[in-house]
C-alpha positions, 0 to 999 in steps of 0.5 A: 064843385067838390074836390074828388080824391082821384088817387082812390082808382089808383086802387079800384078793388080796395077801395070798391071794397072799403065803400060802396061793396063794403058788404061784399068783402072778404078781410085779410089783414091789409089785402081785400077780395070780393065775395067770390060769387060776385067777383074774383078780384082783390086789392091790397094796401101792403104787399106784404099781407097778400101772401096769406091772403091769396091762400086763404082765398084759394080755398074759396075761388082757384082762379082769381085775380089781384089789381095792382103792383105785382103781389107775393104768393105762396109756392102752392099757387102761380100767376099764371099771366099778367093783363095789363089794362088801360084804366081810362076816365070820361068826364062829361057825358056822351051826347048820341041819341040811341038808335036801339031800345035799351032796356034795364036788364033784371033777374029773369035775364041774369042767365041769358047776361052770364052766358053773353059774356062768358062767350065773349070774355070768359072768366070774369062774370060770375052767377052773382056779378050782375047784382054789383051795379045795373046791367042794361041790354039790346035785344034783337028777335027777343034774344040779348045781343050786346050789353053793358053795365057797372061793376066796381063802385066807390062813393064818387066813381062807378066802373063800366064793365060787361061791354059786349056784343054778340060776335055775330051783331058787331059793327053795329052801334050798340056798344057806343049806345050801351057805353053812353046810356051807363056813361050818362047814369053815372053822371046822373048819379053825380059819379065819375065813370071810369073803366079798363080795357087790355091795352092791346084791344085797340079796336075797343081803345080806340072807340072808347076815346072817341066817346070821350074817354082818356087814359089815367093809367096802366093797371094789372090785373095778375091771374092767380091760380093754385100751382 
């Protein structure tokens, strides 16, 4: 089996950038952000550098975030809150047999993705973010009501991302169907899944530790904006 340098997710964005989304990075000198239209997420490998980077970037994206130790910022932008996430791991596959159809979501369902989520969790999924990895999806009366998928990707982890069910269909199953089928995907792929959730969402927490998930770490997210 081939040793797998897990110390990469202890900076996901960076290293998301570095490999797999090398495409999609905007380079300042020792801090990386994702093209804004795509993500507004950045990491870093010297605090030092996020000063500047975090200015020129206001001028693309106002409200954004870095991943990490707590970054230094000019006085004409704020951190406006500090979300701590439970960054969890799962190493085997989940063994549930789907109850529902699932099915690949495709451009022709990018608006009706975008607005499910920003229902749900605003703020993170922009016009782009569904091009980031693959994003799959439970309909009901030919209407979207839960999904999940892939945002951050290095070479050996993918991250599950966008798990969200329709306020009215929740309790249902169709998250944990959703977090196996993308699970097993990664797995397929010979990647290690791995995900965050806010560490006060204990409902989620609890769900996914039942499929087979374990905590590695806290990881804040710091929201940006300009003062």
């Amino acid at each position: 089996m081939k040793i797998i340098d897990e110390n990469k997710l202890d900076n996901p964005v960076w290293y998301s950038l570095l490999e797999s989304h090398e495409e999609l990075a905007f380079n300042y000198d020792g801090t990386k952000f994702y093209n804004p239209d795509y993500c507004p997420f950045g990491g870093f490998i010297e605090v030092e550098s996020t000063l500047n980077a975090a200015n020129q970037y206001a001028l693309f994206c106002e409200n954004f975030f870095l991943v990490g130790e707590k970054p230094k910022i000019a006085d004409s932008l704020q951190i406006t809150k500090e979300l701590v996430c439970l960054q969890m791991i799962i190493r085997e596959k989940i063994q549930i047999t789907p109850e529902n159809e699932i099915v690949k979501l495709t451009e022709e369902h990018s608006k009706e993705l975008f607005d499910l989520v920003n229902l749900v969790q605003p703020g993170y999924f922009k016009p782009q973010t569904f091009l980031l990895g693959d994003y799959f999806g439970i309909f009901l009366n030919g209407k979207l009501i839960a999904i999940a998928g892939e945002r951050m990707k290095m070479n050996h982890f993918t991250e599950v991302s966008a798990i969200i069910t329709h306020p009215d269909h929740t309790g249902k199953g169709y998250a944990k169907q959703l977090i196996a089928h993308v699970v097993n995907k990664i797995f397929n792929e010979e990647k290690i899944p791995f995900l965050h959730v806010v560490e006060n969402n204990i409902g989620a927490i609890k769900l996914y530790e039942k499929l087979g998930f374990t905590t590695r770490r806290k990881m804040s997210f710091w929201n940006i904006t300009k003062s």
